[in-house]
C-alpha positions as CSV (number, residue, x, y, z in Angstrom):
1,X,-15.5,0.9,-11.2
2,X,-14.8,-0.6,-14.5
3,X,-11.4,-1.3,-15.9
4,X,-11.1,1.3,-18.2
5,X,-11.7,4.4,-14.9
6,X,-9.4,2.3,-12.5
7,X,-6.6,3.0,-15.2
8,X,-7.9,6.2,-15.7
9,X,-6.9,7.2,-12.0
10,X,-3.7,5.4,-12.4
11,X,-2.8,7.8,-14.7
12,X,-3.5,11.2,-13.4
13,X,-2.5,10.1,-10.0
14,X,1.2,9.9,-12.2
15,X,0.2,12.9,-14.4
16,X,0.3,14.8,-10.8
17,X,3.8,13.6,-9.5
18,X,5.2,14.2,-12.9
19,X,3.4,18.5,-12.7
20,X,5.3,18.3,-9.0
21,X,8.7,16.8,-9.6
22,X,9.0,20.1,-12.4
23,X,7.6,22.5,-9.3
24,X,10.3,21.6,-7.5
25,X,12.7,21.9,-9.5
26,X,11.5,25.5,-11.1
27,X,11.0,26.7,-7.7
28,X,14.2,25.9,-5.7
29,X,16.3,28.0,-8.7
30,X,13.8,30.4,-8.6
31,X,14.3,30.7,-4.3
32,X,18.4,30.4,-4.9
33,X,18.1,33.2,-7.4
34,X,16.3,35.8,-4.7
35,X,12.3,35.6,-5.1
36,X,10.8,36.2,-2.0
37,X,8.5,32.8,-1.0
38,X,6.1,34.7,0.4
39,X,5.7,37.2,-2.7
40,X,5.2,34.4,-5.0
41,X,3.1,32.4,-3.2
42,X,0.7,35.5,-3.9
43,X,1.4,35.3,-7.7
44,X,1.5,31.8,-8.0
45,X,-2.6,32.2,-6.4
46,X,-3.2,34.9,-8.7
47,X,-1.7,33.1,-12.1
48,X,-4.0,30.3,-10.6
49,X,-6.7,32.2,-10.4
50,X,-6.8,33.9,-13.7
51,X,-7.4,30.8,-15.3
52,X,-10.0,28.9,-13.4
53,X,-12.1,31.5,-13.2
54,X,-12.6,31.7,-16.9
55,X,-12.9,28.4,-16.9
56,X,-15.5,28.3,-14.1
57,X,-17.6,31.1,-15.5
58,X,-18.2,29.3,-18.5
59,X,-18.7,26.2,-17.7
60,X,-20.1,25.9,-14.8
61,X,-22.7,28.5,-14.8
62,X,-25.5,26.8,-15.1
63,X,-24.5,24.4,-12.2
64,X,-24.2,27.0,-9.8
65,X,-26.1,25.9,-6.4
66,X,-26.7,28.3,-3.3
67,X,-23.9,28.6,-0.7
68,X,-24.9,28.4,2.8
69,X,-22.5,31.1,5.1
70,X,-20.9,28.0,6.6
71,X,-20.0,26.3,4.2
72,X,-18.3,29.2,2.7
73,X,-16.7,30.1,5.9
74,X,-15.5,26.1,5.8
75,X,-14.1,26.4,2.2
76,X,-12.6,29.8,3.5
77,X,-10.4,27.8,6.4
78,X,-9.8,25.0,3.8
79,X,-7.9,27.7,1.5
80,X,-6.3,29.4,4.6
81,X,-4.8,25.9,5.5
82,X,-3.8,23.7,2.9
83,X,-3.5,26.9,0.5
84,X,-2.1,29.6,1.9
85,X,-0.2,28.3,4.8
86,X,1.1,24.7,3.9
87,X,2.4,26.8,0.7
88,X,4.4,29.1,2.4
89,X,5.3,26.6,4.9
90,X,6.7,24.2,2.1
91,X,8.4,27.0,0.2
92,X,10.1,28.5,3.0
93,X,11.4,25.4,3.9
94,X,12.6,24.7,0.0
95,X,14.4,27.8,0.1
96,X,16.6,26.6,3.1
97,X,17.0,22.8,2.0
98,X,16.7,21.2,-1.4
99,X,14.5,19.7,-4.3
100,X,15.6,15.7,-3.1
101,X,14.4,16.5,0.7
102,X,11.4,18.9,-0.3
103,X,10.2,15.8,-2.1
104,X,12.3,13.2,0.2
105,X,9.9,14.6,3.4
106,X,6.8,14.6,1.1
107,X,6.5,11.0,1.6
108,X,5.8,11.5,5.1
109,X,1.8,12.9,3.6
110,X,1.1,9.1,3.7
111,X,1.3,8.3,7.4
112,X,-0.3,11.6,7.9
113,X,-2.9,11.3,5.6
114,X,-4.0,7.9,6.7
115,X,-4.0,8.9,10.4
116,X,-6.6,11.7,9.7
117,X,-8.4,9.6,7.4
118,X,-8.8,6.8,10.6
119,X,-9.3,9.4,12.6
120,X,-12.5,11.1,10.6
121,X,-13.7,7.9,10.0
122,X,-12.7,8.2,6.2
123,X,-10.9,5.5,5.8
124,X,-11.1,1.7,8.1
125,X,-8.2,-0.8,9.2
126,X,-8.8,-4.1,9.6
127,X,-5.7,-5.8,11.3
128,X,-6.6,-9.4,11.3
129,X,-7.4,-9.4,7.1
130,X,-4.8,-9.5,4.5
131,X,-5.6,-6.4,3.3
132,X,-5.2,-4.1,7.0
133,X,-1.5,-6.1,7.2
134,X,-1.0,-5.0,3.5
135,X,-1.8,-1.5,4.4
136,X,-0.1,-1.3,7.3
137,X,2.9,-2.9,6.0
138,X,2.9,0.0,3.1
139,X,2.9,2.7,5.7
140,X,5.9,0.9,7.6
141,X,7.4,0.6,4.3
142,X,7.2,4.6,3.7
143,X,8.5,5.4,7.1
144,X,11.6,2.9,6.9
145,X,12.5,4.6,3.6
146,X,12.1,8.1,5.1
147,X,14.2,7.6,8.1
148,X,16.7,5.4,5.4
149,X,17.0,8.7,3.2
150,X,17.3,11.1,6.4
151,X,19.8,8.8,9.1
152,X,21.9,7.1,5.6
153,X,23.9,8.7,3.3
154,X,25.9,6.4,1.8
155,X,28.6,6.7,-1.0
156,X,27.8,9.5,-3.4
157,X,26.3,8.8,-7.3
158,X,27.6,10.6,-10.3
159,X,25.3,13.1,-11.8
160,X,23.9,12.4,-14.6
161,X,24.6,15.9,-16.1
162,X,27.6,18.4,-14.8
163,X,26.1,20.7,-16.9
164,X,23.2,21.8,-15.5
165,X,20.4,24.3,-16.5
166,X,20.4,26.4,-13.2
167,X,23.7,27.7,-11.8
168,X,22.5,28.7,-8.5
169,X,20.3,25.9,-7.3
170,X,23.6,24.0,-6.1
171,X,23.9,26.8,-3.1
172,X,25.1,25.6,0.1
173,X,23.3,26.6,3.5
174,X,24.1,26.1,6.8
175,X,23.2,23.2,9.3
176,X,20.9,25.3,11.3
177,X,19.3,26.1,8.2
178,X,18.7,22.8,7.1
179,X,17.6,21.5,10.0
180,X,14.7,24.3,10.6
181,X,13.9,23.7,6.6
182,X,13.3,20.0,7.1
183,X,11.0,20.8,10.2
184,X,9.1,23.0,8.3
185,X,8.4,20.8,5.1
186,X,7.3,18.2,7.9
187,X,4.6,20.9,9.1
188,X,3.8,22.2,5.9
189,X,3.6,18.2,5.0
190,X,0.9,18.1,8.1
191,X,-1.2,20.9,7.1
192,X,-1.4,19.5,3.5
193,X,-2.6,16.1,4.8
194,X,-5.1,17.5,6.7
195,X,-6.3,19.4,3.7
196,X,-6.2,16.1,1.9
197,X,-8.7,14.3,4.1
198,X,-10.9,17.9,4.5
199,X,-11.7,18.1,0.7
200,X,-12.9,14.4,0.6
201,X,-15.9,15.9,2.7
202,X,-16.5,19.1,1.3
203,X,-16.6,17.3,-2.0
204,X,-19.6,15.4,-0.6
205,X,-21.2,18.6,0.8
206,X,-20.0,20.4,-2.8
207,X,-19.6,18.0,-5.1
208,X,-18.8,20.8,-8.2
209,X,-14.7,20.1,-8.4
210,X,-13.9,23.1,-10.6
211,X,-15.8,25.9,-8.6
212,X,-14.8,24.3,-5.5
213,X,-10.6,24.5,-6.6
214,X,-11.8,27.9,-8.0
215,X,-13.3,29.2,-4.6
216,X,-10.1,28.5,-2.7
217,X,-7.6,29.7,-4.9
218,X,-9.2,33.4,-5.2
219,X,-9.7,33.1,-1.4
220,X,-6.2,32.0,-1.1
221,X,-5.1,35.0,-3.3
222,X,-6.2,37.2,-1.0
223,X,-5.1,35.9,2.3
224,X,-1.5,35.2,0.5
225,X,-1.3,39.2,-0.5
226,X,-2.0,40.1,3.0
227,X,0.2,37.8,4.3
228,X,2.8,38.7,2.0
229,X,2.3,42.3,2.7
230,X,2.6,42.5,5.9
231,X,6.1,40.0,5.7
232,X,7.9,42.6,3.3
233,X,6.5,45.7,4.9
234,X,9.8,46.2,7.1
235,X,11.9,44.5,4.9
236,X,14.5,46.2,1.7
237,X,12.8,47.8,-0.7
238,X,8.8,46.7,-1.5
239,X,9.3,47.6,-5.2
240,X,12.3,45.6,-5.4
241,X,10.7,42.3,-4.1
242,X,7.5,42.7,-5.9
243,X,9.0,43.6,-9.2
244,X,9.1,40.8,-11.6
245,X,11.8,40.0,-14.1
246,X,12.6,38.0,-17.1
247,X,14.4,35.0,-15.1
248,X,13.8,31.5,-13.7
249,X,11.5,33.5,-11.4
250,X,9.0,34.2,-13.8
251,X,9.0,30.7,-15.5
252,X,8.6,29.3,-11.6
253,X,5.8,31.8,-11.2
254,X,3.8,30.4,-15.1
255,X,4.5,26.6,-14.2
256,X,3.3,27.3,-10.5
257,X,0.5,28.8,-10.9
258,X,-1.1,27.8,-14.0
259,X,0.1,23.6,-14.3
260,X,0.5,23.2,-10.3
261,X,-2.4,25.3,-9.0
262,X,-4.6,25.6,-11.8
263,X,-4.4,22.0,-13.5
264,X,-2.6,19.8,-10.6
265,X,-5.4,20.8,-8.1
266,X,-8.5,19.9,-10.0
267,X,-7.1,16.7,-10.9
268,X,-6.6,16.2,-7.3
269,X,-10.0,16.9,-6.4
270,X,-10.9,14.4,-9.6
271,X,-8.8,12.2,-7.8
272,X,-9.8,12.2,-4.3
273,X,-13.6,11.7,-5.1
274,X,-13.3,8.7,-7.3
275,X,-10.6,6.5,-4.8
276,X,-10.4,8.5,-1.8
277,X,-7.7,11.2,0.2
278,X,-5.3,8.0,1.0
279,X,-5.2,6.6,-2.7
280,X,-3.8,9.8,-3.8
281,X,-1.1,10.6,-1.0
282,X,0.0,7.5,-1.4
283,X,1.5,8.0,-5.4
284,X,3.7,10.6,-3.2
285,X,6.8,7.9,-3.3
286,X,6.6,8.0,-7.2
287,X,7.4,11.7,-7.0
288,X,10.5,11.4,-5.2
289,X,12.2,8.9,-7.6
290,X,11.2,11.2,-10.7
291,X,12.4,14.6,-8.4
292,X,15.8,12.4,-7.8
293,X,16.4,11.8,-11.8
294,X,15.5,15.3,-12.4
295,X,17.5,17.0,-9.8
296,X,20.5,15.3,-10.7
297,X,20.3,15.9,-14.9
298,X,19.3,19.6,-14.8
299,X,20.5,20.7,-11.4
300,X,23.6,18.4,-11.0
301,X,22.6,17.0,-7.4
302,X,24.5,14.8,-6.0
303,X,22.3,11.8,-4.9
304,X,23.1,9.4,-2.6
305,X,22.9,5.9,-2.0
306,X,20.7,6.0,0.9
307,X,18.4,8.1,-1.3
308,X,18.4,5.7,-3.8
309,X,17.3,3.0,-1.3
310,X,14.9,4.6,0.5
311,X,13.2,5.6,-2.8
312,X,13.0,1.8,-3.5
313,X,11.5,1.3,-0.1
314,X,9.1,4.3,-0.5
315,X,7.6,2.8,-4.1
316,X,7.5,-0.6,-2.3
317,X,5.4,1.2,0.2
318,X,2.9,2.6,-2.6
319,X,2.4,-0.7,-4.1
320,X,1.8,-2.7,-0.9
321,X,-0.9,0.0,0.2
322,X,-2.2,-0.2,-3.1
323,X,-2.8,-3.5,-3.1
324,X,-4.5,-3.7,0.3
325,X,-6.9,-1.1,-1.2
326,X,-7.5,-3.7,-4.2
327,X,-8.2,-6.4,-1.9
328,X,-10.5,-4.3,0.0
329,X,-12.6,-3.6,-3.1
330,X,-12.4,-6.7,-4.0
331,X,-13.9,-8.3,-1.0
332,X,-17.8,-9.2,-0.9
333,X,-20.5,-7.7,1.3
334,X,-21.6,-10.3,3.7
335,X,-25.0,-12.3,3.0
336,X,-27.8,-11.6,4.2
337,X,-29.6,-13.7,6.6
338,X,-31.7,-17.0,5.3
339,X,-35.3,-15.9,5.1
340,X,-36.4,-19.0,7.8
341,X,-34.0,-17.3,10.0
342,X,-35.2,-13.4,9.0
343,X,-38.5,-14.7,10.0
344,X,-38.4,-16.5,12.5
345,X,-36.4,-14.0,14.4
346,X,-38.8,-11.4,13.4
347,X,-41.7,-13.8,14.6
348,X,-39.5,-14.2,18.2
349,X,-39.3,-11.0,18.6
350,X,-43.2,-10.0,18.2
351,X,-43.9,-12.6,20.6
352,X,-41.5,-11.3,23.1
353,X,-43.0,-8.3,22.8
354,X,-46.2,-9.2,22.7
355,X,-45.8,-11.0,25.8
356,X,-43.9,-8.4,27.7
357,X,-46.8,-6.1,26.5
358,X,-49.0,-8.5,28.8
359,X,-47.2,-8.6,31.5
360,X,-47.0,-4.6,31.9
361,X,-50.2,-5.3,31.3
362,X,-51.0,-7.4,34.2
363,X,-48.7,-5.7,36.7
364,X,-50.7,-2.4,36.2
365,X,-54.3,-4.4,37.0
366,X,-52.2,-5.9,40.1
367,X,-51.8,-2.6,41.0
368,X,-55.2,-1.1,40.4
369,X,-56.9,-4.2,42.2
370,X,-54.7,-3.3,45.5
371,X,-54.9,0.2,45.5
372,X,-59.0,-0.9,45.3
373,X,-58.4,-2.8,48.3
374,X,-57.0,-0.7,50.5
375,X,-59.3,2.0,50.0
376,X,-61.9,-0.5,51.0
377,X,-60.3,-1.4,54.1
378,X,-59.3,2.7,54.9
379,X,-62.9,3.4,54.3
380,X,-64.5,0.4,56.7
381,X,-61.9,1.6,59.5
């Protein structure tokens, strides 16, 4: 990878955290002002959808290739789980908590990420070279910061704004609710890592990005109204929750589904297939200082000092993983063989062969010869 495309991926791997830190933000005054989660997750999909089609229609016509019926059903369960149910998982969970946890617990993707990607063979730890302790050392890193942000509090920092844009994103919920929020973001976390690690291989069974992101967000569209419609069916008024209106609502809705959906996921994909699912989960910690700064100018959070702390140890975390992966890269392939040794093992091993080959050989004459023998003898008695 030449200098200029390592930067490259620098850049929309912090192009991404920046499209995310805004979601958050957008979405948890939209949630605070009344939007149902589950009916905007559906027009979030659809906003999504409207403009990658376009997009894929004319651009990629031409590269169209045949779809096997299990690879769509695979790209089907791919939407269905990091689409449609890590969404609604992670709004939900928004809706009960706020934009410094949703982001906070977002750092936990890492850990999960890279245990998937060991466990499908994606990604490979070496403990005894500098770059396994490096890698590992990042993941401790991220954990320590989590568990720093969730057990620590510390003294409160002033905002940075006590004017801010969004009057009812400062609403207070209660302990039970929080606690069943943060479980949720850690599942909908899960899910997402999972998803992470999936698209590295479907990218290699389907390498087109665009009609791949297309594919699963109209299949996502559609499980999301069913889901949605079968959430609100027993619920107050349908028209009521459906109906949209000229409010934070609607700009969540625009930024959601055309920059986050639309723009966020393709650069993902970009992103996956030139460094890998880990490389890109690991920019998560990035995210959570920019959601921090934001939170507290336009929403007039209060952050802590344990947030503050375990955001430091959280971008520490990225950088040591980061630079493990750069050593990894920048290790060389092991030499081959001297050709005096290539051939002379090759040579051992024709003899050997050759010389078991004539001793099967001489064990089947054995054989013959004695089974001559003793017809002989049965045939004189």
């Amino acid at each position: 990878m030449s200098t200029d495309a390592g930067k490259k991926v620098y850049v929309v791997a912090m192009v991404i955290r920046v499209i995310y830190t805004g979601m958050y933000i957008v979405s948890k005054a939209a949630f605070d002002g009344g939007m149902n989660t589950f009916v905007f997750i559906f027009y979030r999909q659809a906003a999504a959808s409207l403009l990658l089609l376009p997009l894929a229609i004319f651009l990629e016509r031409r590269n169209t290739s045949p779809m096997s019926l299990w690879l769509f059903t695979k790209i089907f369960m791919y939407a269905l789980l990091g689409n449609t149910v890590s969404m609604n998982l992670h709004n939900m969970s928004l809706k009960y908590t706020s934009a410094t946890v949703a982001s906070a617990t977002s750092n936990s993707i890492p850990v999960f990420t890279f245990l998937f990607a060991v466990l499908l063979h994606f990604e490979a730890i070496k403990l005894r070279t500098a770059s396994g302790k490096a890698k590992l050392a990042g993941v401790a890193l991220c954990v320590a910061g989590v568990l720093v942000i969730a057990l620590y509090a510390g003294p409160p920092l002033n905002p940075l704004n006590h004017h801010r844009a969004f009057a009812a994103a400062m609403a207070g919920g209660k302990q039970g609710d929080w606690m069943k929020g943060t479980f949720l973001m850690l599942l909908a976390n899960l899910t997402w890592s999972l998803w992470i690690v999936l698209q590295a291989r479907l990218l290699t069974e389907y390498p087109n990005k665009l009609l791949a992101t297309t594919l699963q967000c109209l299949l996502s569209t559609a499980q999301s109204l069913a889901l949605a419609a079968a959430v609100t069916a027993f619920g107050k008024d349908m028209s009521v929750v459906w109906r949209l209106r000229l409010d934070v609502g609607l700009v969540a809705l625009a930024y959601s589904g055309f920059v986050v959906t639309g723009v966020s996921f393709y650069l993902q994909a970009w992103c996956i297939e030139r460094r890998g699912p880990v490389f890109l989960a690991m920019t998560n910690p990035v995210g959570l200082v920019l959601t921090m700064f934001c939170s507290s100018f336009f929403l007039g959070e209060v952050v802590h000092l344990g947030s503050v702390l375990g955001g430091a140890l959280l971008v520490a975390g990225l950088y040591s993983v980061l630079l493990g992966k750069s050593k990894e890269q920048q290790q060389p392939p092991p030499p081959p063989p001297p050709p005096s040794l290539a051939s002379a093992s090759a040579a051992s091993t024709v003899k050997q062969g050759c010389c078991s080959s004539n001793a099967r050989n001489g064990d089947k004459e054995d054989k013959i010869k004695l089974e001559e023998k003793n017809i002989k003898m049965a045939s004189q008695v």
